[in-house]
N, C-alpha and C positions, 0 to 999 in steps of 0.2 A: 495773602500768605507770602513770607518771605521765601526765595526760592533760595536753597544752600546748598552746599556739595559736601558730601561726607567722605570719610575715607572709602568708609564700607561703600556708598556707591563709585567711587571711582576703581576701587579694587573690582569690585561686578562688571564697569566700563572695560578693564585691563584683560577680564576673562573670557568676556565675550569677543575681544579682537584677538585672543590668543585661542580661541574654536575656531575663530573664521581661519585664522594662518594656517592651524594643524588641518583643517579641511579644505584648506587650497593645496596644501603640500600634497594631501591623500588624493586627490581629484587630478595634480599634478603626476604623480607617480603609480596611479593606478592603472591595470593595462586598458590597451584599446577597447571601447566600446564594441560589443558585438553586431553585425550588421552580417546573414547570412553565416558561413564558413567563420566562424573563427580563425585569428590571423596572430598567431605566438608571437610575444615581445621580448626578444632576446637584444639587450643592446652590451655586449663588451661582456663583461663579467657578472652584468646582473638579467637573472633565470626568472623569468615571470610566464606563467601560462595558465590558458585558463577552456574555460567549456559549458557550453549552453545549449540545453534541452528545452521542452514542452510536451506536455500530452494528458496523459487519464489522471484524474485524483486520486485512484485505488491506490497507488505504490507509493505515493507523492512520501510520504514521514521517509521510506525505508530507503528510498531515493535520497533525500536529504541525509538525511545518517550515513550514508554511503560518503556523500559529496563532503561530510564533515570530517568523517574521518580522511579522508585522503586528504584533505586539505591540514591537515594535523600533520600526518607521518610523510609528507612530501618534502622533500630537501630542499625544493625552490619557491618562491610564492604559487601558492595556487588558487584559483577561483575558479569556483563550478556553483550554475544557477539551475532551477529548473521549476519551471513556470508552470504551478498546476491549473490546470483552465479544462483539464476533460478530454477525452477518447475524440468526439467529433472535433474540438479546435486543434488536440495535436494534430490531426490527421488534413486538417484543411491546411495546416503550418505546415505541414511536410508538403503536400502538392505543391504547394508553391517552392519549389526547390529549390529554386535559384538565390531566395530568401531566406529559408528555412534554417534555423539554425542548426546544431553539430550532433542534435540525436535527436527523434522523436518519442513517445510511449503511447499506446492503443489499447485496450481489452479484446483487440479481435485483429483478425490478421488482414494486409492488406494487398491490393492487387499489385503484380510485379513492377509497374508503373503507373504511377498515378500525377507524372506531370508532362507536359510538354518535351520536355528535354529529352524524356526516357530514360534519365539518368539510373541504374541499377544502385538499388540499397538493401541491406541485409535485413531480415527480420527473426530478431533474438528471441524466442522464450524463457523468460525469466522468472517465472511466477506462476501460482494454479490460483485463481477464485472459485470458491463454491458458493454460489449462490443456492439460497433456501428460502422454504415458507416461515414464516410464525404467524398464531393466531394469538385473540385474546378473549377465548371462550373459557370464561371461572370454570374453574376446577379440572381443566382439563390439562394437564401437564406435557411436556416435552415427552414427543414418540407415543404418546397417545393417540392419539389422531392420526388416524393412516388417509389419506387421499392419491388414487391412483394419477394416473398422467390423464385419464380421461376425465373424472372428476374435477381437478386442476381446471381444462381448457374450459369446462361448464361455469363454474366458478367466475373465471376471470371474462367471459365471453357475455354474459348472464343468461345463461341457461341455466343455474344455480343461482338463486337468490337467497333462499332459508337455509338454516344450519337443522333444519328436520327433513331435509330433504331425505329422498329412500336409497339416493345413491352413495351419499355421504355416512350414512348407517350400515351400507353392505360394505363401505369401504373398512371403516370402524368397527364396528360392530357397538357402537353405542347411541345412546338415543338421546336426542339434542335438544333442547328447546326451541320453540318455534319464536326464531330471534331473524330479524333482517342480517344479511352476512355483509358487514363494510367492505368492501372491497377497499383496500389504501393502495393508491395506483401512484406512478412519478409521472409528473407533467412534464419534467423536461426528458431528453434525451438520454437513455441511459443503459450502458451495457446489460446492468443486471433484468433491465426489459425483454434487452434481447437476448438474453441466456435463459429467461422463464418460455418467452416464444419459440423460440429454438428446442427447449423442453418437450412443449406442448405440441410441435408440430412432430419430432420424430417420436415421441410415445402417442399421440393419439391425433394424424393425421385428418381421422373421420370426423371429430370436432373441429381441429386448430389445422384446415386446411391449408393456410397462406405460408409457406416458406420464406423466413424472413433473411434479410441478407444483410452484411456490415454497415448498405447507406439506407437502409429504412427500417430494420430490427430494432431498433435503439427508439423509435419512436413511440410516442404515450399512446397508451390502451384509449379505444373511445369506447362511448356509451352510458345510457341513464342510469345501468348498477353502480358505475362507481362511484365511490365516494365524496364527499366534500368536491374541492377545488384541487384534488390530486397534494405532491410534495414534491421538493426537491432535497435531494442528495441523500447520504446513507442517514446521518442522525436525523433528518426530519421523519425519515422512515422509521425508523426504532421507534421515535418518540410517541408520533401517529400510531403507531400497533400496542404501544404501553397505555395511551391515556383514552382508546377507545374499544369498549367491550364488546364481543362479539366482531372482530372485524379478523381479518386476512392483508398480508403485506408479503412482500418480499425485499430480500436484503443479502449481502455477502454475510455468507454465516456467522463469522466473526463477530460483527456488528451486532448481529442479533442475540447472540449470548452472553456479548456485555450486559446486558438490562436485562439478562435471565427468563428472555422470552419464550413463551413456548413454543419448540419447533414440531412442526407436521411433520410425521414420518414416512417419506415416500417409496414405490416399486421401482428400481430397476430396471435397467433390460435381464436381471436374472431375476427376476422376479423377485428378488428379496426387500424388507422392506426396512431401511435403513435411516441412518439421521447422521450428521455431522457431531454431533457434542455426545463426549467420552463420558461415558457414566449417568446415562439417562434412566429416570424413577424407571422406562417404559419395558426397558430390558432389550430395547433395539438395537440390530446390531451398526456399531460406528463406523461409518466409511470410511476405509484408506482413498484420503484424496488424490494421494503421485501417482497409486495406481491406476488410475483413470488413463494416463498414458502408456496404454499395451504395444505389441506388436503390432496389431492389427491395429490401432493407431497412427501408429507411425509409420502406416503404409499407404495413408491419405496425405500424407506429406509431399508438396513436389520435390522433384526427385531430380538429380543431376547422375546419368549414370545409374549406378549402384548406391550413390549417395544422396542423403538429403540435401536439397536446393534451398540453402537457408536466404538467397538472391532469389526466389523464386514469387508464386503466385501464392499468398497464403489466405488468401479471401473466403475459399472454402472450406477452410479448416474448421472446427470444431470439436467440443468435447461433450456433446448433448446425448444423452442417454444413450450411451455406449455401455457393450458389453464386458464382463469381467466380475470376478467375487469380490465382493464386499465394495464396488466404484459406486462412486456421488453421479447422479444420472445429469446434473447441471451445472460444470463444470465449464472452467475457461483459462489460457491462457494469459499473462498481461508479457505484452513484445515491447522488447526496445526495437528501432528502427534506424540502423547506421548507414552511411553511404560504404560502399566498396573501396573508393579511393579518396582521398582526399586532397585539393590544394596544396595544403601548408602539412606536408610529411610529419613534423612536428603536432600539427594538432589531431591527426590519425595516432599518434603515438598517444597522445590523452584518452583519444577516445578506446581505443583498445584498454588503454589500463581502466576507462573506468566500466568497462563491459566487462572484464574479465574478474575484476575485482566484484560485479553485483554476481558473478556465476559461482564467485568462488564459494569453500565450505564458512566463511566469516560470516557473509553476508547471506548464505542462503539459511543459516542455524536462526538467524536474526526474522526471520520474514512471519513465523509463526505468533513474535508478539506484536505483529500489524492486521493481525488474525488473516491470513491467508497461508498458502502453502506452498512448501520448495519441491524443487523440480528432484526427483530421486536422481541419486549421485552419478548413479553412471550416465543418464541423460545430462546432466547440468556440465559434464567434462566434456562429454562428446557436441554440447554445442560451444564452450570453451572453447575447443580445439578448431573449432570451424572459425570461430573468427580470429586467433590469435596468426590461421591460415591466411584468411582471406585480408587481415590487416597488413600483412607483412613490411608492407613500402614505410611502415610506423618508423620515422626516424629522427628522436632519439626512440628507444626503445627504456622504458620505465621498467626498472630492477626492483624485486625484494629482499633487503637488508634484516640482520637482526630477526629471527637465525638464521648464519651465514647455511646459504642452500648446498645441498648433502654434496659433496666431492669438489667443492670449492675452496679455493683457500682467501683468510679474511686481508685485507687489504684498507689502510684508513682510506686513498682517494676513493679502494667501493662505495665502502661505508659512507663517505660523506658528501658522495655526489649527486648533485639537483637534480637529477633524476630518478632519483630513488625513494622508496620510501619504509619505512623503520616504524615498528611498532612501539620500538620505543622515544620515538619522537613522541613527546605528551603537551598537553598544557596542565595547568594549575587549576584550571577550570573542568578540565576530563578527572582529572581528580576529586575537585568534588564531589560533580554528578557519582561516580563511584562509592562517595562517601553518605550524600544522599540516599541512593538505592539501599543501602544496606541500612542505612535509619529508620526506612517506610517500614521495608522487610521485619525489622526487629518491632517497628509500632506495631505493623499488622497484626503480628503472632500475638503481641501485647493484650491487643484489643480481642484477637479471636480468643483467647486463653479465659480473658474477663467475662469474653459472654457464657462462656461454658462452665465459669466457678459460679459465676451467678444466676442462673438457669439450673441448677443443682442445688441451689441453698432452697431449706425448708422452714418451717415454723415463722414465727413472729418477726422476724426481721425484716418488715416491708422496708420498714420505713430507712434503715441499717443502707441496703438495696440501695433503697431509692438514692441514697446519700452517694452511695458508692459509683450506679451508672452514672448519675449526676456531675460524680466529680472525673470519670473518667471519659466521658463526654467533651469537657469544658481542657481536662490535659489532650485529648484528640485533636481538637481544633485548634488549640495553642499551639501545638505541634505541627497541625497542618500550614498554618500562616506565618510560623519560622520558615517552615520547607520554603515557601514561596516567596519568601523575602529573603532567603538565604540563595534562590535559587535567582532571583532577579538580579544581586551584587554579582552573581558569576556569571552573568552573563556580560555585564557591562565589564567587569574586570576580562573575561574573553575578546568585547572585542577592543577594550584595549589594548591588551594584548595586540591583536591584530595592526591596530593602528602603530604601535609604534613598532612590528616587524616590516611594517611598510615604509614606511618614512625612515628607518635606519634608525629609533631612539634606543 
């Protein structure tokens, strides 16, 4: 075969050495690689900064949403990463301290030092998990199913094997068939283990004797009841409770009401026997999960003073079957974890803005569609205020523009200074997604409307019907792989965007 050159391949030759250049330029001008503390790149007139975490998967989206919008309404370039890898890696990333980079995240609180240096770092609460049961016993619906805390440790222990057991019947009051009970366990590591043991230890000590603690709680259940080969993470656990019947799991509730699984409705310490999910066939009453954090709560906190010690020892903390009306008895924190002081005064000024921004009312309203739950307002201020305290040395100190704040007068250098950031700093791309959301919204109603005019029709029109689901079916899915193909051009147009705010295009 003759070998030839065409235009079109040399135009493809000229494209590809004009990526390589835009990504020497990008790789040229993007700030310092992270190595421990982050280290601000300010040279002359141009404002680049940036910040890097690690820790639990629970928060990881809402974390990210966070990181993107500040990098949106920020004045100057900004970069923030955050490496979901799990409660036990953040936690072994932060001992090493010296390395560790500019925040860590945990599902459980940590001891006041936990490296060599003894260096002191703060530990945020930002978040509630409630972890719950679901089963997948036919016909037994959400808050049917009552299991005490002592039934639970039977169950999970295998003292409880059959779902006809006589303790599971006094719990219920219903009569089961004589089914093997799956127990669906996590093989790896995993808070919501240790939020079930923690459960089961202070509601029914006399089964679930062993007191589990932040370095061995987390660990996989043994024994011949359980199930299969165990699962990892929250979807494997959903999926595991959906595709096998007769079985028991647990999960951060959220998770499990996505795939409309049925949840067990558990006792309390007031004895009440409640469920997470609002509007249950069972008539159960719905926990308020912020309530979980009482007075008497927050009087197991270490303490500085009169004040809580948010530098403190927070290893024994807990929100296990705690008292109060209407509280989730399995209940947990998720912490950021910031040093006290930092190196580079500049990059405590990141890091305070982006703590104070995950406490604030934007970002706490946001946490309920990652299915978990915000901290009640006057707690989420009051730990606000403790690190906006303890950050002080933050210098630059990051402002919020756009609306100009109450008894301020507006000013363009305010307004347009790198250290600020502006709501209505947008991209073309936050636009979209805005204009997506509201087309799902408008399909959904679409579709929910169709199932309801069609579930209503009578007489001879099967076949009419069938035409109809058929064809609204086929507009469903056409509509969905616009979404995602309209959704894939914006992102590539985001980050070009990005690219060419970096390189100056």
């Amino acid at each position: 075969m003759i070998k030839t050159t065409t235009i079109e391949s040399r135009r493809r030759h000229r494209h590809r050495w004009f990526a390589v250049a835009v990504l020497a330029m990008i790789c040229a001008q993007a700030p310092l690689a992270f190595a421990a503390q982050s280290v601000q790149d300010n040279l002359g007139s141009v404002q680049r900064y940036q910040l890097h975490g690690s820790g639990t998967t629970n928060p990881s989206k809402l974390i990210w949403l966070a990181m993107d919008k500040l990098e949106e309404m920020a004045g100057s370039t900004l970069r923030m990463t955050y490496r979901s890898v799990g409660s036990g890696t953040g936690a072994s990333d932060w001992a090493d301290f010296t390395n560790a980079g500019d925040f860590a995240s945990t599902d459980y609180g940590l001891a006041a030092v936990t490296s060599p240096t003894g260096a002191p770092f703060m530990q945020i609460p930002f978040q509630i998990g409630a972890v719950s049961l679901f089963h997948n016993v036919p016909g037994v619906g959400t808050g049917v199913m009552k299991l005490s805390a002592c039934t639970v440790a039977k169950i999970f222990t295998g003292a409880i094997t059959n779902w006809n057991d006589a303790a599971i019947a006094t719990d219920s009051g219903l009569s089961l068939p004589s089914q093997t009970i799956k127990v669906i366990w996590r093989s790896n590591g995993s808070s919501s283990t240790y939020g079930l043991k923690g459960y089961m230890y202070a509601g029914c000590p006399a089964v679930y004797s062993t007191a589990p603690t932040p370095s061995n709680g987390a660990d996989p259940f043994t024994g011949t009841h359980l199930y299969s080969t165990g699962v990892t993470g929250s979807d494997s656990m959903r999926l595991a409770i959906g595709a096998n019947e007769y079985s028991i799991g647990y999960i951060d509730a959220g998770h499990g009401h996505l795939d409309n699984l049925s949840e067990v409705s558990l006792k309390n310490a007031n004895n009440e026997w409640v469920v997470t999910k609002e509007g249950n066939p069972a008539g159960r009453l719905t926990a308020n999960i912020p309530a979980v954090v009482t007075s008497a709560v927050k009087a197991t906190f270490p303490q500085s003073g009169s004040a809580t010690d948010y530098a403190g020892d927070w290893s024994g903390v807990n929100l296990f079957n705690k008292a109060g009306a209407g509280v989730w008895p399995i209940c947990a924190f998720t912490y950021l974890h910031v040093r006290t002081t930092y190196a580079d005064t500049a990059t405590e000024g990141v890091v305070r803005a982006f703590v104070e921004y995950m406490l604030s009312s934007t970002i706490q309203a946001k946490i309920t569609e990652f299915y978990f739950y915000p901290l009640d307002s006057a707690f989420a201020a009051e730990v606000k205020t403790a690190v906006s305290t303890t950050l002080s040395a933050a210098s630059p100190v990051w402002t919020w523009v756009d609306p100009v704040p109450t008894g301020s007068s507006y000013t363009v250098s305010g307004a347009m200074g790198s250290t600020t950031f502006s709501p209505k700093r947008q991209t073309y791309a936050e636009y979209e997604r805005g204009l997506f959301k509201k087309n799902i919204a408008a399909l959904e109603a679409s579709v929910a409307a169709l199932k309801t005019e069609l579930a209503a029709k009578t007489g001879n029109d099967d076949a009419a019907d069938e035409r109809t689901l058929a064809l609204a079916a086929i507009s469903f899915v056409v509509a969905v792989i616009a979404v995602i193909v309209g959704s894939i051009a914006m992102c590539r147009g985001g980050r070009s965007s990005q690219v060419m705010r970096v390189v100056g295009m």
